[in-house]
mmCIF file of the N, C-alpha and C atoms, coordinates in Angstrom:
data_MODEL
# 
_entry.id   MODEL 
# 
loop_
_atom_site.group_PDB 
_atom_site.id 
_atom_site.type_symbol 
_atom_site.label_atom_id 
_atom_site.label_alt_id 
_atom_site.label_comp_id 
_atom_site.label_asym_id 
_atom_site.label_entity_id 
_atom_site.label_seq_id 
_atom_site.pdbx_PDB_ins_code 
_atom_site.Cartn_x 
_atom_site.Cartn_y 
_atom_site.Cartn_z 
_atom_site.occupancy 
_atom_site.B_iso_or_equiv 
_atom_site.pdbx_formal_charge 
_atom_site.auth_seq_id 
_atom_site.auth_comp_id 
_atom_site.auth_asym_id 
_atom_site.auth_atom_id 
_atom_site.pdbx_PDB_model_num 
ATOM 1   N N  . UNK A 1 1  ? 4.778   5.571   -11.251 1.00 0.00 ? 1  UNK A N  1 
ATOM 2   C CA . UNK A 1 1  ? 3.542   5.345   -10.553 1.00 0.00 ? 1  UNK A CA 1 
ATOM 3   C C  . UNK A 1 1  ? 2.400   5.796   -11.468 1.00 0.00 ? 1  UNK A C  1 
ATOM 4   N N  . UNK A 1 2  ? 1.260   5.221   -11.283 1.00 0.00 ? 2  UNK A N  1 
ATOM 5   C CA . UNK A 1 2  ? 0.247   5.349   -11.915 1.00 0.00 ? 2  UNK A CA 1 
ATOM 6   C C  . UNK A 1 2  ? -0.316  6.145   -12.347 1.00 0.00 ? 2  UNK A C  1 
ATOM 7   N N  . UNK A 1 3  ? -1.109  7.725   -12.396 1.00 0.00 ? 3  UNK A N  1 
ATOM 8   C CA . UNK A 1 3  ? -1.947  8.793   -12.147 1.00 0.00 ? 3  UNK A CA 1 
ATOM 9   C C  . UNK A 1 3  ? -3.147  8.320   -10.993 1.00 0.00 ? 3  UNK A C  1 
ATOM 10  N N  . UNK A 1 4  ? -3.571  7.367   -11.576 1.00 0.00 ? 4  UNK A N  1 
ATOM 11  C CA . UNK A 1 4  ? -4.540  7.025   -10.738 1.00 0.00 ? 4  UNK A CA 1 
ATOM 12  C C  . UNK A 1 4  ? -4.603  6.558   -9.639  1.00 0.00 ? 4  UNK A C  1 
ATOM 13  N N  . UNK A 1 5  ? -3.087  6.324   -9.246  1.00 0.00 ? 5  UNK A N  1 
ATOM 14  C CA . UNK A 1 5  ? -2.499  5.758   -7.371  1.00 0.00 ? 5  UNK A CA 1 
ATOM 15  C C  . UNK A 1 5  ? -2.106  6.907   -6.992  1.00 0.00 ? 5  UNK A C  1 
ATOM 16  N N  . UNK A 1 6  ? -1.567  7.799   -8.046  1.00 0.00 ? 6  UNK A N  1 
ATOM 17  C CA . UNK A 1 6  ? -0.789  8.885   -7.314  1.00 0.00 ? 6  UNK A CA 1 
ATOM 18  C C  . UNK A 1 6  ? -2.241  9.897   -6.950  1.00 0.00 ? 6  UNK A C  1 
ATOM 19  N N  . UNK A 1 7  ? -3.530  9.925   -7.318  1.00 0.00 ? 7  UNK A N  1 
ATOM 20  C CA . UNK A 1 7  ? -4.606  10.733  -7.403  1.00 0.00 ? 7  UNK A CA 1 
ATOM 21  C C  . UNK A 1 7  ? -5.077  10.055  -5.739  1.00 0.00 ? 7  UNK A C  1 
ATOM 22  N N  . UNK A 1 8  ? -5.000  8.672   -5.913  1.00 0.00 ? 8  UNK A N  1 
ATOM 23  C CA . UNK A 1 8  ? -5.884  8.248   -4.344  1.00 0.00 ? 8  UNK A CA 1 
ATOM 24  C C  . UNK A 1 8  ? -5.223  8.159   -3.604  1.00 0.00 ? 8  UNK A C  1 
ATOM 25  N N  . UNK A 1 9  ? -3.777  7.839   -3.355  1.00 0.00 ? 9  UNK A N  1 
ATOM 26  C CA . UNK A 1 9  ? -3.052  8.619   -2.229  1.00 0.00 ? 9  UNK A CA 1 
ATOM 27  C C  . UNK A 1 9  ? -3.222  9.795   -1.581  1.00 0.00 ? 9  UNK A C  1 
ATOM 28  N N  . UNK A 1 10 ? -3.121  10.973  -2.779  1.00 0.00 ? 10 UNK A N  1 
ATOM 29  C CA . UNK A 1 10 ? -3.265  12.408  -2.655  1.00 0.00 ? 10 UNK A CA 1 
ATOM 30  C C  . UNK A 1 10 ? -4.630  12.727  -1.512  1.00 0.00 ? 10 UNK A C  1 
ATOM 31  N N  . UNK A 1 11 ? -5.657  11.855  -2.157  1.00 0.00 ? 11 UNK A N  1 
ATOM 32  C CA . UNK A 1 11 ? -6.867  11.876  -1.845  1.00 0.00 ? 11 UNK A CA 1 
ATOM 33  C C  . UNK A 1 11 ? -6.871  11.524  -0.110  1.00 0.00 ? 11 UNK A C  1 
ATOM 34  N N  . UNK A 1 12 ? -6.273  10.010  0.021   1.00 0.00 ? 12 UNK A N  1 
ATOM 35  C CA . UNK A 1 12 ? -6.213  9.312   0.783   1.00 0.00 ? 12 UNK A CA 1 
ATOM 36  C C  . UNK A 1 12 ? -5.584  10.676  2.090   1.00 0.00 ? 12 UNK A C  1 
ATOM 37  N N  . UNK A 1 13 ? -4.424  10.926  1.501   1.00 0.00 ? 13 UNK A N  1 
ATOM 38  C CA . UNK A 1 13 ? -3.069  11.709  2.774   1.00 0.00 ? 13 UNK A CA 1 
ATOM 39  C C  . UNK A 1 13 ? -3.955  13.077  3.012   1.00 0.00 ? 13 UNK A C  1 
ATOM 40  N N  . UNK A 1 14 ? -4.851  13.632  1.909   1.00 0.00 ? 14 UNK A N  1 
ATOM 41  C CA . UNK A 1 14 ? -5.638  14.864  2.516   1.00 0.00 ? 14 UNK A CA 1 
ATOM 42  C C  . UNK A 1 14 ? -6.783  14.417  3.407   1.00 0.00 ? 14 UNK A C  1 
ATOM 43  N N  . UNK A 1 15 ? -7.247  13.825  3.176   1.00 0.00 ? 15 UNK A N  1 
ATOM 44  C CA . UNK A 1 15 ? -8.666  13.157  3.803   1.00 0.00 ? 15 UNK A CA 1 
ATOM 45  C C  . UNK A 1 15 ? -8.059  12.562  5.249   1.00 0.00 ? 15 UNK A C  1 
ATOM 46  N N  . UNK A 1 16 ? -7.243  12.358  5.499   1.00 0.00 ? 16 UNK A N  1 
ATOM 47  C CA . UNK A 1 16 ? -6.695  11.950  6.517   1.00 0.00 ? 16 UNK A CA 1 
ATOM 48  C C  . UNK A 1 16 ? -6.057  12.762  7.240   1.00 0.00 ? 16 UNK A C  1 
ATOM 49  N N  . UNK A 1 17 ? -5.791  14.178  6.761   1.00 0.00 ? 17 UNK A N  1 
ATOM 50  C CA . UNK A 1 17 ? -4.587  14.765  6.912   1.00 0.00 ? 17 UNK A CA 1 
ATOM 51  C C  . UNK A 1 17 ? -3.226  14.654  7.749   1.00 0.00 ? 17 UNK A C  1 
ATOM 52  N N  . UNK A 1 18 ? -2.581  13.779  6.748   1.00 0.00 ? 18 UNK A N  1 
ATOM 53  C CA . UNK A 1 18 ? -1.384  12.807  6.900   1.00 0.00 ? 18 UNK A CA 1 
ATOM 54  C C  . UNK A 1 18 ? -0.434  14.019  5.876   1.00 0.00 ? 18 UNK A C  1 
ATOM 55  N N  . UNK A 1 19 ? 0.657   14.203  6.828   1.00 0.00 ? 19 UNK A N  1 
ATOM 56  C CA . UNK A 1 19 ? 1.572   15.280  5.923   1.00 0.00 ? 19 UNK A CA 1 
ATOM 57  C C  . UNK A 1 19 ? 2.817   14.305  6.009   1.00 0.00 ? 19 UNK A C  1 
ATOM 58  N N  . UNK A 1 20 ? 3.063   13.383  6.914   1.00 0.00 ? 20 UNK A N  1 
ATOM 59  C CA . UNK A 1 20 ? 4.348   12.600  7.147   1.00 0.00 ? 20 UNK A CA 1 
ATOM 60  C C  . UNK A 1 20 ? 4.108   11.172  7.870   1.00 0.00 ? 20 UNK A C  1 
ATOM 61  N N  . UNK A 1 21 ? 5.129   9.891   7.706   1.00 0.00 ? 21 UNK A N  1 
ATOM 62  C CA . UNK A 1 21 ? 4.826   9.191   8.410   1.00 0.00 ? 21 UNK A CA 1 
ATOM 63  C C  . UNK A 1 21 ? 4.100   8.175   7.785   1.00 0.00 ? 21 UNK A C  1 
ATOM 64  N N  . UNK A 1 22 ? 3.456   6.818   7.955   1.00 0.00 ? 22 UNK A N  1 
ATOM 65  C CA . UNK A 1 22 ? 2.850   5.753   6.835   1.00 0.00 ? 22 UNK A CA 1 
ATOM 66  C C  . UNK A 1 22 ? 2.066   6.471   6.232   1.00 0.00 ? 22 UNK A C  1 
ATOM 67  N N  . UNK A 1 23 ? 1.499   5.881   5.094   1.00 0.00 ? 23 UNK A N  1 
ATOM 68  C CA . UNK A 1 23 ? 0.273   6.088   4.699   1.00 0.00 ? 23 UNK A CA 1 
ATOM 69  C C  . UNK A 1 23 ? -0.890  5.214   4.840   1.00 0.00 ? 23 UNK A C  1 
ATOM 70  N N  . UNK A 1 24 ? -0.541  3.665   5.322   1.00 0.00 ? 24 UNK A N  1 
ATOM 71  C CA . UNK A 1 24 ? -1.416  3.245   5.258   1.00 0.00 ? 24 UNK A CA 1 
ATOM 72  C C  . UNK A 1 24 ? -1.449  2.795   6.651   1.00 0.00 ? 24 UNK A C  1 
ATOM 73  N N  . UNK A 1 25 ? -2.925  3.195   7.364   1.00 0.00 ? 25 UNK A N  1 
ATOM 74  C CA . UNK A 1 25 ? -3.055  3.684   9.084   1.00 0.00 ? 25 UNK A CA 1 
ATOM 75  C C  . UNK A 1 25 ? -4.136  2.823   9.250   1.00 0.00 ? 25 UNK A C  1 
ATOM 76  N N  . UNK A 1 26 ? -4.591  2.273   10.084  1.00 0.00 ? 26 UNK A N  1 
ATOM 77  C CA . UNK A 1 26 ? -6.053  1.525   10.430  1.00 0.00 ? 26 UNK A CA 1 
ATOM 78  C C  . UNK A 1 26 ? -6.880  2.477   10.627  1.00 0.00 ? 26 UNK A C  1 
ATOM 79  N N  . UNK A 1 27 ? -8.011  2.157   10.202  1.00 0.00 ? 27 UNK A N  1 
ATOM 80  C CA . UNK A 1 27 ? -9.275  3.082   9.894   1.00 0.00 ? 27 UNK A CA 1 
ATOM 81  C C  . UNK A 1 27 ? -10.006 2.329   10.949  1.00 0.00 ? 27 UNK A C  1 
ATOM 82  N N  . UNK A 1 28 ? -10.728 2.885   11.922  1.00 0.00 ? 28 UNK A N  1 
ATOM 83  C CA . UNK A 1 28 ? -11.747 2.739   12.829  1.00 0.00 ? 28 UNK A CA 1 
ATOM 84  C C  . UNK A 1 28 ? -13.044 2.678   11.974  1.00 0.00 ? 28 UNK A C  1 
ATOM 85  N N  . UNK A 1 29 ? -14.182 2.270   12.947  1.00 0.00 ? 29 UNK A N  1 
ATOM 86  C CA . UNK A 1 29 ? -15.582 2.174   12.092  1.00 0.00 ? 29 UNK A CA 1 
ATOM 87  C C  . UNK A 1 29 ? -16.361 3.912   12.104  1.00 0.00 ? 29 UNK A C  1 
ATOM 88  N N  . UNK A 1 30 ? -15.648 4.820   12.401  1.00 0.00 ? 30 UNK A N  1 
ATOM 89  C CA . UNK A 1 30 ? -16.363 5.770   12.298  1.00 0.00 ? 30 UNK A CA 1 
ATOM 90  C C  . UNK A 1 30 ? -15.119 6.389   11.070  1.00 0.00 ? 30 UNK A C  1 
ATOM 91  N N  . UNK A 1 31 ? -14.593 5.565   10.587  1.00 0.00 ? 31 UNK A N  1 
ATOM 92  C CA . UNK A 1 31 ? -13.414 6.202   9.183   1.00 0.00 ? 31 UNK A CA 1 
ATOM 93  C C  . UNK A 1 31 ? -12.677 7.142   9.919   1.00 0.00 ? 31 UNK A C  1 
ATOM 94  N N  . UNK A 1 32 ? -12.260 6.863   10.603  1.00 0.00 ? 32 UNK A N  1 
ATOM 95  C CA . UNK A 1 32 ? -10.904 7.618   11.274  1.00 0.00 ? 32 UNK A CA 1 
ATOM 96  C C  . UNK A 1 32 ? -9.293  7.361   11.093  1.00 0.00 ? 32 UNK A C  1 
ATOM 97  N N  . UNK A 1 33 ? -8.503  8.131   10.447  1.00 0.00 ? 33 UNK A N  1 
ATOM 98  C CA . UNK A 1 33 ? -7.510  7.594   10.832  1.00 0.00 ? 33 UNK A CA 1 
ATOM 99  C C  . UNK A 1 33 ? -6.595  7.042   12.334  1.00 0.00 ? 33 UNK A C  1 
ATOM 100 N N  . UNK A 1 34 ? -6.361  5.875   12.569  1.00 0.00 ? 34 UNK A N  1 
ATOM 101 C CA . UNK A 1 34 ? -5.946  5.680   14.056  1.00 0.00 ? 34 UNK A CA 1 
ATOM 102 C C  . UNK A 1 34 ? -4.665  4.976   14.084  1.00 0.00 ? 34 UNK A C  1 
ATOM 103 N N  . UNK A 1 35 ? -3.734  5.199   15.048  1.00 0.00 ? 35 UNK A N  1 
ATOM 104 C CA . UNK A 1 35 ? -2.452  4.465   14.593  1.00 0.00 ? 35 UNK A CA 1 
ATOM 105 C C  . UNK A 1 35 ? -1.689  5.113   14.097  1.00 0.00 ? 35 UNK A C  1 
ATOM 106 N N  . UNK A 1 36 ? -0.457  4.204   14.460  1.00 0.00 ? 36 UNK A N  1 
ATOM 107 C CA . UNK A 1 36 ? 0.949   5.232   13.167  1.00 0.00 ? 36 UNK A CA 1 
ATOM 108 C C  . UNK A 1 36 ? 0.785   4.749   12.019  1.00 0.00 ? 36 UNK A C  1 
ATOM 109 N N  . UNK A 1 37 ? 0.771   2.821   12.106  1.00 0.00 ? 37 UNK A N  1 
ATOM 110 C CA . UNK A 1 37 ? 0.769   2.317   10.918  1.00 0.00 ? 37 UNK A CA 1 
ATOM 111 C C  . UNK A 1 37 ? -0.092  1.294   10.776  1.00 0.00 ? 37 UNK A C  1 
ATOM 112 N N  . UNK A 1 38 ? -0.110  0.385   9.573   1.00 0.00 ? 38 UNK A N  1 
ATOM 113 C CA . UNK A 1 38 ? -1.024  -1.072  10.169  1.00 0.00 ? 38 UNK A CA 1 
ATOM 114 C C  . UNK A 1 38 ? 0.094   -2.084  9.990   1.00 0.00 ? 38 UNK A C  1 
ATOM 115 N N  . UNK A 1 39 ? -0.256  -3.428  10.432  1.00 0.00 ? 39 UNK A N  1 
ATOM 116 C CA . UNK A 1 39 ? 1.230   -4.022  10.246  1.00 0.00 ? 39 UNK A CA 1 
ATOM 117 C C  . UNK A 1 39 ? 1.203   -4.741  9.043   1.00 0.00 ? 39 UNK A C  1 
ATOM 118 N N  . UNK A 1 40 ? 2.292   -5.460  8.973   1.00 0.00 ? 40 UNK A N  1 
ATOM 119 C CA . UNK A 1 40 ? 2.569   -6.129  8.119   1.00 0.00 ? 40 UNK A CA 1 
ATOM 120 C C  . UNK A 1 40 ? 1.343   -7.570  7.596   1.00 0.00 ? 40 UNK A C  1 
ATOM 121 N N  . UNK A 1 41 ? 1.014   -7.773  8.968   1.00 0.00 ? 41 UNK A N  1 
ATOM 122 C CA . UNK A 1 41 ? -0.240  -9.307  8.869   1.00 0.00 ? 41 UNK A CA 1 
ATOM 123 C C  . UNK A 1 41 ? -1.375  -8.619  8.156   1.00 0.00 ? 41 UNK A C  1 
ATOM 124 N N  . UNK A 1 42 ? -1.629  -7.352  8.500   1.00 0.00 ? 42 UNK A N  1 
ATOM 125 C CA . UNK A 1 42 ? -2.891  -6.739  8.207   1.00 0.00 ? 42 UNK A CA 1 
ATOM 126 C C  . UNK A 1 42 ? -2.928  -6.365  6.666   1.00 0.00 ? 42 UNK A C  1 
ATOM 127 N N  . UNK A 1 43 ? -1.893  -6.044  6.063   1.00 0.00 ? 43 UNK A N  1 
ATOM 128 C CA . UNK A 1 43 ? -1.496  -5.607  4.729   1.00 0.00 ? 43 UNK A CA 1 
ATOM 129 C C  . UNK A 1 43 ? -1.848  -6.864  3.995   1.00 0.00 ? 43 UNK A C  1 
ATOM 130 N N  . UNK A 1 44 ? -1.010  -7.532  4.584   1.00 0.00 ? 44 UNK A N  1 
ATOM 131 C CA . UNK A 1 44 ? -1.168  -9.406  3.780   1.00 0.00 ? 44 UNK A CA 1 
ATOM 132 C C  . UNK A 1 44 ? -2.619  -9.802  3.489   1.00 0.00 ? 44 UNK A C  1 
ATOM 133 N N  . UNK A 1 45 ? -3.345  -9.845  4.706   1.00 0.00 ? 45 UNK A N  1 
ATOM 134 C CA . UNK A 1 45 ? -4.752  -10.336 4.680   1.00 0.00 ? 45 UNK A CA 1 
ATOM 135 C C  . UNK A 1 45 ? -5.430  -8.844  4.280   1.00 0.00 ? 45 UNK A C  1 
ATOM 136 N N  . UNK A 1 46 ? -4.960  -8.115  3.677   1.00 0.00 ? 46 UNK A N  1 
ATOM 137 C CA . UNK A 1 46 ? -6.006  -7.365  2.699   1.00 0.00 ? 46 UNK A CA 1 
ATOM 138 C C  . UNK A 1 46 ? -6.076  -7.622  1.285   1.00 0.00 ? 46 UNK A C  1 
ATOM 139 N N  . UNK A 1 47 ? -4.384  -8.188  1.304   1.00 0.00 ? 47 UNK A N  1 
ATOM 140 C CA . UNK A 1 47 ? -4.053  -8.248  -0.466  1.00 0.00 ? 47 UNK A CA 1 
ATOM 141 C C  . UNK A 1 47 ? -4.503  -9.580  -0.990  1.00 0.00 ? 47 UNK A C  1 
ATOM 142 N N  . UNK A 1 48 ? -4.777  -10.299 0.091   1.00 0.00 ? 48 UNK A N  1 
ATOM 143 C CA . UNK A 1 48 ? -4.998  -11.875 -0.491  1.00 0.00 ? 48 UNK A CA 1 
ATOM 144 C C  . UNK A 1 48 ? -6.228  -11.864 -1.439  1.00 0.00 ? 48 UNK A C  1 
ATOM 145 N N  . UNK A 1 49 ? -7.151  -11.702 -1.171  1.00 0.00 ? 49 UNK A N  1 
ATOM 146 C CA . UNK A 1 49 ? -8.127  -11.713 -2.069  1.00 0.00 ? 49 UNK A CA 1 
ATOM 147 C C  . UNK A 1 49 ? -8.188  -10.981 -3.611  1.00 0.00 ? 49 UNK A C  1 
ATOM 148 N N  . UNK A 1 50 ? -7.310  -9.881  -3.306  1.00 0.00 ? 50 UNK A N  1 
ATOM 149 C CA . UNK A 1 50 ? -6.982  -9.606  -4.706  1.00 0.00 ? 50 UNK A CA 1 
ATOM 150 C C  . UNK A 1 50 ? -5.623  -10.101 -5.511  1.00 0.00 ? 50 UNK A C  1 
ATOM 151 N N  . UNK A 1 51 ? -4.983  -10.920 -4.438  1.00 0.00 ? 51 UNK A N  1 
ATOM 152 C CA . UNK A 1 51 ? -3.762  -11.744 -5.662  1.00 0.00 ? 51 UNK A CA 1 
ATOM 153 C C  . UNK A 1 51 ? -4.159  -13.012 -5.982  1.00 0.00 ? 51 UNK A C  1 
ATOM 154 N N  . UNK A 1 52 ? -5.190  -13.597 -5.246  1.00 0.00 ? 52 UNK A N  1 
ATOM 155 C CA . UNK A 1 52 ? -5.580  -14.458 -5.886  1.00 0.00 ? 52 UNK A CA 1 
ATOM 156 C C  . UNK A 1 52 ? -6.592  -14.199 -6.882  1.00 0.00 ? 52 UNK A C  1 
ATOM 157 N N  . UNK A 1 53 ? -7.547  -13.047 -6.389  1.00 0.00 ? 53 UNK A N  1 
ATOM 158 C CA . UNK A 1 53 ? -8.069  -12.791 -7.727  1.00 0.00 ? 53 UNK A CA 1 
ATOM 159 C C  . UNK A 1 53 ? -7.307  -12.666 -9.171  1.00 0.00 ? 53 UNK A C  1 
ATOM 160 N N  . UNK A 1 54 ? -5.851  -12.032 -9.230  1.00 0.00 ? 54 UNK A N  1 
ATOM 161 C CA . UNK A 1 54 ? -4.635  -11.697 -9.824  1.00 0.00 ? 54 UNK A CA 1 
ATOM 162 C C  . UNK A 1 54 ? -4.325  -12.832 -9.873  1.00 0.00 ? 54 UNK A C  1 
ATOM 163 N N  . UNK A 1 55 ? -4.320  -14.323 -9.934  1.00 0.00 ? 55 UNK A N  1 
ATOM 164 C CA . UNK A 1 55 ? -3.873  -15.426 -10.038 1.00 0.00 ? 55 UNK A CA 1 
ATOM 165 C C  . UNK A 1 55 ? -2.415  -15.501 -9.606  1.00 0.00 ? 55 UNK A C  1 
ATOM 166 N N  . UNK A 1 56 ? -2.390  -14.748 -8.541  1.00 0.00 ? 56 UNK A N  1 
ATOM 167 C CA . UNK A 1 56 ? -1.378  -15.185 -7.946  1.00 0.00 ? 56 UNK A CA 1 
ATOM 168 C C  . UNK A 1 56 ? -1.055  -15.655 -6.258  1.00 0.00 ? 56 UNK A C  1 
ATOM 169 N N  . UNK A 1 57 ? -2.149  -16.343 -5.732  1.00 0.00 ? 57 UNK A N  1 
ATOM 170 C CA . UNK A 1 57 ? -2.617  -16.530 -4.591  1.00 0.00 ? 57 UNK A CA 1 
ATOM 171 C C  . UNK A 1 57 ? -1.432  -17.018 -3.332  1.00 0.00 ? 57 UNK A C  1 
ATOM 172 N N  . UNK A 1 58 ? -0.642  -17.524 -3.467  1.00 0.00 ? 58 UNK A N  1 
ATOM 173 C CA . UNK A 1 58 ? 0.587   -17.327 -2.990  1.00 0.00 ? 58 UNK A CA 1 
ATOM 174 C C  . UNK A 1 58 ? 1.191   -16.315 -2.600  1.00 0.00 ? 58 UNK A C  1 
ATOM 175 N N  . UNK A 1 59 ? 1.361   -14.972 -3.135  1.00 0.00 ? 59 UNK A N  1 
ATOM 176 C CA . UNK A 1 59 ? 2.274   -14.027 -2.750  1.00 0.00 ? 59 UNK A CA 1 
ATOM 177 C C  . UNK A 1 59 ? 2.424   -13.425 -1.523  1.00 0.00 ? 59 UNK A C  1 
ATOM 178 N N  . UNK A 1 60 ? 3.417   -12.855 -0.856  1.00 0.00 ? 60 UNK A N  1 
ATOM 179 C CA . UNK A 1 60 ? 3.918   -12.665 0.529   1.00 0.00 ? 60 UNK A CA 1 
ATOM 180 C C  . UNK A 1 60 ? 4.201   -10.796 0.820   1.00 0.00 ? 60 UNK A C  1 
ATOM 181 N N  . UNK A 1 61 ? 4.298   -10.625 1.490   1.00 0.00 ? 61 UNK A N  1 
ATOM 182 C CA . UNK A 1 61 ? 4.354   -9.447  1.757   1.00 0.00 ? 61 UNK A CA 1 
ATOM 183 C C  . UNK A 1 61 ? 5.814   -8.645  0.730   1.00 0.00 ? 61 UNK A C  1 
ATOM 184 N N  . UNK A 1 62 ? 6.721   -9.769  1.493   1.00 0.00 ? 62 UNK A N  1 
ATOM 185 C CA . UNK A 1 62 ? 8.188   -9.914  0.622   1.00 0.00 ? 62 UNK A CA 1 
ATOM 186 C C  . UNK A 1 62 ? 8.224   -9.730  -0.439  1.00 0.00 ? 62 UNK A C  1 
ATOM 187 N N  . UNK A 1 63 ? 7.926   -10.431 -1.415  1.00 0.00 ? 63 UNK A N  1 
ATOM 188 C CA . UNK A 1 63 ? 7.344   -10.864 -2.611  1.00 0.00 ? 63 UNK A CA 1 
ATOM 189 C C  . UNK A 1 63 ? 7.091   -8.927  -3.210  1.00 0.00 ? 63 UNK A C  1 
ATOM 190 N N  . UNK A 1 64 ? 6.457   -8.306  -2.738  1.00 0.00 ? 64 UNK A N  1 
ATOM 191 C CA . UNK A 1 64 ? 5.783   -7.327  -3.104  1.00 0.00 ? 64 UNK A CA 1 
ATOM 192 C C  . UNK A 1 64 ? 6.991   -6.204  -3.035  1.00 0.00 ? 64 UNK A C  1 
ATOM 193 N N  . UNK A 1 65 ? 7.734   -6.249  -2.134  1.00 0.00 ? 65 UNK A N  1 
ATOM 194 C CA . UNK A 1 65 ? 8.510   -5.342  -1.591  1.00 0.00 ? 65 UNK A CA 1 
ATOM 195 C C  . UNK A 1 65 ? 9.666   -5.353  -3.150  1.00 0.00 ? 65 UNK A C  1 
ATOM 196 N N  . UNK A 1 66 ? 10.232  -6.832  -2.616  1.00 0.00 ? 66 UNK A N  1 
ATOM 197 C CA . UNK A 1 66 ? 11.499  -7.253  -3.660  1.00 0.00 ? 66 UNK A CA 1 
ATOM 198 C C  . UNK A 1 66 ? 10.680  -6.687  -5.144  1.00 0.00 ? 66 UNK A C  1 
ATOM 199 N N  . UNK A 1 67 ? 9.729   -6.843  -5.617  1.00 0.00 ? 67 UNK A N  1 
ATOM 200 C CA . UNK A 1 67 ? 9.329   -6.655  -6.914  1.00 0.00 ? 67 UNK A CA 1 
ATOM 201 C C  . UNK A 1 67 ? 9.412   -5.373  -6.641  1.00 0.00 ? 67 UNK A C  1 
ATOM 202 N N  . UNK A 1 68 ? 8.846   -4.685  -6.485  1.00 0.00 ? 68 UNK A N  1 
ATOM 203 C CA . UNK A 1 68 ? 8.755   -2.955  -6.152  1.00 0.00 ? 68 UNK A CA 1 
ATOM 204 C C  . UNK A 1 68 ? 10.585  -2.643  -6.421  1.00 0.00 ? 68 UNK A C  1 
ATOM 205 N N  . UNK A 1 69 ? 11.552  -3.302  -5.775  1.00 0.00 ? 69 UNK A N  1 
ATOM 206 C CA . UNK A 1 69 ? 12.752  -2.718  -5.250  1.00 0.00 ? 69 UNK A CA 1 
ATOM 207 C C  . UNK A 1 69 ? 13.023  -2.991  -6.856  1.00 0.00 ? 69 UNK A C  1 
ATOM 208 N N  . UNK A 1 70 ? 12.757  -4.522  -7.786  1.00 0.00 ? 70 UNK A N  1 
ATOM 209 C CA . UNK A 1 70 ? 13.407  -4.894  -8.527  1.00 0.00 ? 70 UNK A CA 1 
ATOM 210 C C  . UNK A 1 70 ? 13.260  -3.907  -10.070 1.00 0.00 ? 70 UNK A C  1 
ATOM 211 N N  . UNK A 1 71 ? 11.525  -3.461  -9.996  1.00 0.00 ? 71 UNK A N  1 
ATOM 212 C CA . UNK A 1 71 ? 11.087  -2.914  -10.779 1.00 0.00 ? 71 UNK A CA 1 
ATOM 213 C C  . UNK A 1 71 ? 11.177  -1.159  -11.360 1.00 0.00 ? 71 UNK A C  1 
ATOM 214 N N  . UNK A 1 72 ? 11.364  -1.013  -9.879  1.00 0.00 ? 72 UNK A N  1 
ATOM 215 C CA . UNK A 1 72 ? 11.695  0.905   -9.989  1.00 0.00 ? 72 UNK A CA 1 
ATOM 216 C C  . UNK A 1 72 ? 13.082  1.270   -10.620 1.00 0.00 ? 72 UNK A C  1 
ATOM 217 N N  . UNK A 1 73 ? 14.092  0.721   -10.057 1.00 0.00 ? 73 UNK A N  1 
ATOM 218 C CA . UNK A 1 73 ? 15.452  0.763   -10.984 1.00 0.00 ? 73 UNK A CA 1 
ATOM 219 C C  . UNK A 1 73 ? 15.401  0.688   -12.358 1.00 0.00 ? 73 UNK A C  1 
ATOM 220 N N  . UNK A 1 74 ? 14.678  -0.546  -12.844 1.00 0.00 ? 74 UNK A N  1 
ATOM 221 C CA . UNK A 1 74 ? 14.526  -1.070  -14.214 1.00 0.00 ? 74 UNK A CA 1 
ATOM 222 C C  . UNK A 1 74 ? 13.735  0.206   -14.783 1.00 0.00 ? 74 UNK A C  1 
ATOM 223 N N  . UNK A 1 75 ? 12.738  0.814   -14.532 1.00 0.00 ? 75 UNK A N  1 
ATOM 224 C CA . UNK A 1 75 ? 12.033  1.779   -15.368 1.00 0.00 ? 75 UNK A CA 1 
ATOM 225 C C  . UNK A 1 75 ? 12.805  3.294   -15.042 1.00 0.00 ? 75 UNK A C  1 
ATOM 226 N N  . UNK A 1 76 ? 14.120  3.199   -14.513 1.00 0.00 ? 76 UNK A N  1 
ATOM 227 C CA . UNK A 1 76 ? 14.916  4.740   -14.501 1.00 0.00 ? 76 UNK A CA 1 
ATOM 228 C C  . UNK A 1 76 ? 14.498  5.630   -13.592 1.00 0.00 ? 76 UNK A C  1 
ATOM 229 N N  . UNK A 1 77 ? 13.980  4.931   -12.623 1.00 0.00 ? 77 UNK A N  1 
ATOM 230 C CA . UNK A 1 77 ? 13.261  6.403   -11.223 1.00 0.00 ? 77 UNK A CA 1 
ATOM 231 C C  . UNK A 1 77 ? 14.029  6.040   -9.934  1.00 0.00 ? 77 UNK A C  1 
ATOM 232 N N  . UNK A 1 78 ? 15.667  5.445   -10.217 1.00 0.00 ? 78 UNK A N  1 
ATOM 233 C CA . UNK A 1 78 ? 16.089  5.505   -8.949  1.00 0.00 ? 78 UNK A CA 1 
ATOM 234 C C  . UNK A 1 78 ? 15.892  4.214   -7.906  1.00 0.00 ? 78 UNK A C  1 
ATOM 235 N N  . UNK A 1 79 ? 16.466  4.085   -6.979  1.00 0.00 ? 79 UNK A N  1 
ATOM 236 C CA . UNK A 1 79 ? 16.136  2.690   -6.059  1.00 0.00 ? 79 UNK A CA 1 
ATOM 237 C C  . UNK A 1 79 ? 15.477  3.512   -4.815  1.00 0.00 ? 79 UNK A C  1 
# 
């Protein structure tokens, strides 16, 4: 993982104070964390604009997961 994902997570899970459980929660308009989680539709229609910015405007939630599963093994940190 990155430094710089692992820094705004950190950021993210204190600011929220999230010790367990998703990390990524729906934020209300007063920046609240609310919810256990957000779903799956909501994840999708956040990423679209940046995979197509990423020229890859197609990609699926799936898509993201399987790469993640395919990629962590390959660099030696375990499945």
């Amino acid at each position: 993982m990155p430094t710089w994902v692992k820094v705004a997570i950190d950021s993210w899970t204190s600011a929220a104070d999230l010790v367990e459980g998703h990390v990524l929660r729906p934020v209300n308009r007063a920046d609240q964390a609310q919810g256990e989680r957000m779903s799956e539709k909501v994840v999708w229609q956040l990423l679209q604009p940046y995979a197509t910015a990423a020229g890859v405007p197609g990609i699926a939630p799936h898509d993201l997961r399987r790469s993640l599963r395919e990629d962590v093994p390959r660099r030696g940190r375990g499945a």
